[in-house]
C-alpha positions as CSV (number, residue, x, y, z in Angstrom):
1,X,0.0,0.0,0.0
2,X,1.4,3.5,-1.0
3,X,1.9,6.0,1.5
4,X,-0.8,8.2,-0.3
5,X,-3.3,5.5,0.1
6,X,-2.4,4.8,3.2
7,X,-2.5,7.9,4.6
8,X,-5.8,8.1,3.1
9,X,-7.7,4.8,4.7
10,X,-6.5,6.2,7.7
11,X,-7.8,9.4,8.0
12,X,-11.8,10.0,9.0
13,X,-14.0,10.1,6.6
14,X,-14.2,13.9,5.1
15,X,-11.1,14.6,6.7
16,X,-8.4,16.6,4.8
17,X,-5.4,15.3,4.9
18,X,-2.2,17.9,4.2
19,X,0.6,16.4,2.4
20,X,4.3,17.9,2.3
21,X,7.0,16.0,1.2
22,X,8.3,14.4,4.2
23,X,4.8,12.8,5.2
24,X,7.0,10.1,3.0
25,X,9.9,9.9,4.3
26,X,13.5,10.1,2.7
27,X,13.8,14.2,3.7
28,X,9.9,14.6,3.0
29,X,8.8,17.3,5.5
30,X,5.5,17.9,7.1
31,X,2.8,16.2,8.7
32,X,-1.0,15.4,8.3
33,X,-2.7,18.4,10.4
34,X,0.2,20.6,10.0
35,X,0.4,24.2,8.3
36,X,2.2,22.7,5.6
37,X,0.7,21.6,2.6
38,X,-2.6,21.5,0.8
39,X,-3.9,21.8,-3.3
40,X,-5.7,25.6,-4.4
41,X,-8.6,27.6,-7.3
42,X,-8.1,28.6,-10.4
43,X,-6.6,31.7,-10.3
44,X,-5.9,32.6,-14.1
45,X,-2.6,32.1,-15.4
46,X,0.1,34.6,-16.1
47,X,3.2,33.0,-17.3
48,X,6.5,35.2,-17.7
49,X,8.6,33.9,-21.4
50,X,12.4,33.8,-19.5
51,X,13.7,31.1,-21.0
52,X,11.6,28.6,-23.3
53,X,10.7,29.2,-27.0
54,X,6.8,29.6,-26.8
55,X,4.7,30.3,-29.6
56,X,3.3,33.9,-30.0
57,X,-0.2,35.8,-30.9
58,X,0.3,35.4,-34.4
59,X,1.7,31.7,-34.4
60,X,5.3,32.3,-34.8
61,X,7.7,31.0,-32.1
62,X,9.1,33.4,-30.0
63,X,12.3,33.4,-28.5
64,X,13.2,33.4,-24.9
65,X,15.8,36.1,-23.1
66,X,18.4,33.7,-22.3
67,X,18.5,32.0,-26.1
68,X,18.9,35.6,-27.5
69,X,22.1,36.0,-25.2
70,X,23.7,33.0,-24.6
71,X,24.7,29.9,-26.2
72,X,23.4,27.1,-24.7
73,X,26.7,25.6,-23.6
74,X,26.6,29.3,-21.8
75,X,22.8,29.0,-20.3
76,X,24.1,25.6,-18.3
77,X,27.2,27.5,-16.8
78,X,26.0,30.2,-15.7
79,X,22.6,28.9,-14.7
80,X,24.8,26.6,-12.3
81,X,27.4,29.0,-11.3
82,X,25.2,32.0,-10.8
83,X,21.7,30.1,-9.6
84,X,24.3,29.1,-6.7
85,X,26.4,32.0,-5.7
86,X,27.0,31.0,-2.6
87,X,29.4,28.2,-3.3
88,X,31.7,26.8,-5.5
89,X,32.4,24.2,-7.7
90,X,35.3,22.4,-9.0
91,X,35.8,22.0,-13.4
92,X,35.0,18.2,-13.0
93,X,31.8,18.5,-11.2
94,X,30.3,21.2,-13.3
95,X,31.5,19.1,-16.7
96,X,29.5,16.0,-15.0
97,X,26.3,18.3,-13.7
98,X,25.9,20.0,-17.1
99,X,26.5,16.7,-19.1
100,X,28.3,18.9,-21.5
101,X,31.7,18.5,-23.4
102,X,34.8,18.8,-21.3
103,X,35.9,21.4,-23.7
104,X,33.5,23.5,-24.2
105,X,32.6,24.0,-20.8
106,X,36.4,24.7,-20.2
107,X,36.0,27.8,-22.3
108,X,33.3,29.1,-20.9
109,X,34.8,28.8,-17.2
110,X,37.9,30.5,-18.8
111,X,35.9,33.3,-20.5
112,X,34.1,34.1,-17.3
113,X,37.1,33.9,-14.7
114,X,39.2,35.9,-17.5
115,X,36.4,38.4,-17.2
116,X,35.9,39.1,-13.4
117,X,33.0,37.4,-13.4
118,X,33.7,34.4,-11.7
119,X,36.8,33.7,-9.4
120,X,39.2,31.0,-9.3
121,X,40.6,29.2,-6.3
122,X,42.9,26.1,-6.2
123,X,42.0,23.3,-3.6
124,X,44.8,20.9,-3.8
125,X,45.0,20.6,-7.8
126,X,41.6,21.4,-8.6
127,X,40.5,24.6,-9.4
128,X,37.2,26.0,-7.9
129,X,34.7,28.3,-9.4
130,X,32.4,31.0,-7.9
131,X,30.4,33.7,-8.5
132,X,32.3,37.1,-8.0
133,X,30.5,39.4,-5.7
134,X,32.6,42.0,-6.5
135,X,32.0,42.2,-10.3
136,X,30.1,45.2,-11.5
137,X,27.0,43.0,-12.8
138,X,26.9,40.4,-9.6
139,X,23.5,41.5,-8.8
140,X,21.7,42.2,-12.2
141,X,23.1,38.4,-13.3
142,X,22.4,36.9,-10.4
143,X,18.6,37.8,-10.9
144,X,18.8,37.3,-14.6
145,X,19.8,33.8,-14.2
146,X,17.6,33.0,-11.0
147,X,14.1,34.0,-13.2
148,X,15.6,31.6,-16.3
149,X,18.0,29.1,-16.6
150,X,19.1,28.8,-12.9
151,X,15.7,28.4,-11.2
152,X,12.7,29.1,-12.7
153,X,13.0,27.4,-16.3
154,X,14.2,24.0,-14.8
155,X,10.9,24.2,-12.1
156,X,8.7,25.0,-15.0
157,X,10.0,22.1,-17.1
158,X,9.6,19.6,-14.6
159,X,6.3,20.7,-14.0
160,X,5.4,20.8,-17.6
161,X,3.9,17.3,-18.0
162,X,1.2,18.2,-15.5
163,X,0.7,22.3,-16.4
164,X,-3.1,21.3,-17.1
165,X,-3.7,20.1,-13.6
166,X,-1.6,22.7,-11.9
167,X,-3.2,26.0,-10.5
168,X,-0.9,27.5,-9.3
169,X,2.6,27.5,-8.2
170,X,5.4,29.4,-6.6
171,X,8.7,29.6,-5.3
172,X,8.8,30.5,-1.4
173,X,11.4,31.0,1.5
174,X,15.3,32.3,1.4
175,X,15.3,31.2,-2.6
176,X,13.1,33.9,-3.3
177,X,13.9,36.1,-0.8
178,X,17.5,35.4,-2.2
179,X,19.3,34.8,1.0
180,X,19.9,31.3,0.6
181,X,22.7,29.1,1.2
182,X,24.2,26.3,-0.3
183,X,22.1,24.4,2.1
184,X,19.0,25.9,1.9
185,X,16.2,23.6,-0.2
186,X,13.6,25.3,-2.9
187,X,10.5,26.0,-1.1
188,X,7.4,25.3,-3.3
189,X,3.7,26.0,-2.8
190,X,1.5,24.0,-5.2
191,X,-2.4,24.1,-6.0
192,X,-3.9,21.1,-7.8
193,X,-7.2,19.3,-7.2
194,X,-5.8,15.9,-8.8
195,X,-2.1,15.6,-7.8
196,X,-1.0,13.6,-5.1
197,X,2.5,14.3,-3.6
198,X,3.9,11.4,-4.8
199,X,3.3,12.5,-8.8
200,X,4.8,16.1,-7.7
201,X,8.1,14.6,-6.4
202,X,8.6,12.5,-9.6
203,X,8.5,15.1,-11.7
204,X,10.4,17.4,-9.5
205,X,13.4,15.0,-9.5
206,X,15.0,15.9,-12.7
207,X,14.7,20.1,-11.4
208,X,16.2,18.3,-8.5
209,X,19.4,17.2,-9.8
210,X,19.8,20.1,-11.8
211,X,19.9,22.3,-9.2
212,X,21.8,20.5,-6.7
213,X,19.0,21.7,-4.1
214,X,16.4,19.4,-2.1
215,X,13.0,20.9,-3.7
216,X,10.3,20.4,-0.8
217,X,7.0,20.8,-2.0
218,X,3.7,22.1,-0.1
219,X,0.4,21.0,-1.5
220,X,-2.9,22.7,-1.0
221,X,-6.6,21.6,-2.2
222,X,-8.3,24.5,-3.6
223,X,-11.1,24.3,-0.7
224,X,-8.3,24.1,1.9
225,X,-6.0,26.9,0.5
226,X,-9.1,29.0,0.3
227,X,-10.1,28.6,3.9
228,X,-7.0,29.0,5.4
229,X,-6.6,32.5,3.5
230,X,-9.9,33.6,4.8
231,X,-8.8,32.6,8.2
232,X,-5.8,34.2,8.2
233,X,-3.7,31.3,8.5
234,X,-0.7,31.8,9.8
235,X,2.2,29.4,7.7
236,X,0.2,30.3,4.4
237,X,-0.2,33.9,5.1
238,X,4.0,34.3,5.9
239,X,4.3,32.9,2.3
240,X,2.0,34.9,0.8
241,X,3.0,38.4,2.3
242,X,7.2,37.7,1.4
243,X,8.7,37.5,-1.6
244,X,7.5,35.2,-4.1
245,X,8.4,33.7,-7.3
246,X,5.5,32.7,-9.5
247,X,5.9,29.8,-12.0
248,X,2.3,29.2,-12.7
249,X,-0.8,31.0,-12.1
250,X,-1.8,34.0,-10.4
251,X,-2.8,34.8,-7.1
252,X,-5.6,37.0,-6.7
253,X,-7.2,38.6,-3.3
254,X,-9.2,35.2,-2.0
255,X,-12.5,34.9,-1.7
């Protein structure tokens, strides 16, 4: 018996039954009558274009900020480097992260650490790579690549396969807030009447191992989301008043 179903003959009839990701075990966190999780309404959807090619008004395919100005070789480095500027990484591990060629991704860590951009340290014989503070566009890059390729386009492609049954979703916690570490996990709110956690996690995993961050996932029912809003719940009302970063959806003022 799955956890979901178990979870589910347990509870009373017309109970609701809040699912994070560690009412499974293996680093899942949260617990059934915790403020933690639920599924949400339809809200309306307002998707920003920062990194996939999506078709426009007329028909013709549109394309995204980061494939206007970078390569994709490019995209992958930075998305790592940057989306996680809080630590560095040796040539060997980004090579096997990216699944790129050796060489190419050799250039680019060359380009960027001959620009200022990124610095270079030597542990032993390998050489390490970070994000520079100090360079002029630290900030504005940082962002850049945290709304595209280091963040939100890897969230929003795992979460592709089940768009249609997804309300909404957002990004939550020090990720957003950016003041996370290389610890910290990616903090996500989700809305769906027909996902169960379970689904959510598989296709969080490859977003998972692209980031190098523990992804734990909160999931609301619509009915649930709606009257803990009204109530002025506290957990869901912290998320909603901080900083946020919507990948699907919109939130409007609750009922």
């Amino acid at each position: 018996m799955s956890p979901i179903h178990h979870l589910a003959g347990s509870a009373p009839e017309g109970a609701i039954v809040k699912m994070t990701r560690s009412t499974f075990g293996h680093g899942f966190a949260g617990r059934a009558g915790a403020d933690q999780g639920l599924l949400m309404p339809n809200l309306g959807i307002n998707m920003l274009n920062m990194g996939m090619r999506n078709a426009s008004s007329n028909g013709e395919t549109r394309l995204s900020i980061t494939n206007a100005l970078f390569t994709s070789t490019q995209q992958r480095v930075l998305g790592l480097i940057f989306g996680q500027p809080d630590r560095s990484f040796f040539a060997s591990e980004i090579i096997a992260r990216l699944g790129a060629g050796s060489g190419a991704v050799q250039r680019e860590l060359k380009k960027l650490a001959g620009s200022g951009l990124v610095t270079v340290s030597h542990i032993g014989n390998q050489k390490h790579y970070q994000a520079n503070p100090s360079a002029p566009v630290f900030a504005e890059l940082c962002g850049l690549i945290r709304k595209t390729v280091g963040l939100i386009e890897p969230l929003r492609q795992a979460l592709a396969p089940a768009s249609s049954e997804i309300e909404v979703a957002l990004v939550y916690g020090s990720v957003a807030k950016r003041s996370a570490t290389a610890a910290s996990e990616v903090d996500l709110l989700l809305v769906s009447e027909s996902l169960t956690l379970e689904q959510v996690c598989a296709h969080l995993a490859p977003a998972e191992a692209q980031l190098g961050r523990t992804i734990n996932p909160t999931l609301y029912t619509a009915a649930e989301f709606r009257r803990r809003r009204r109530d002025g719940n506290t957990f869901l009302e912290r998320i909603l008043t901080g900083e946020t970063l919507v990948l699907h959806g919109r939130l409007g003022d609750g009922d």
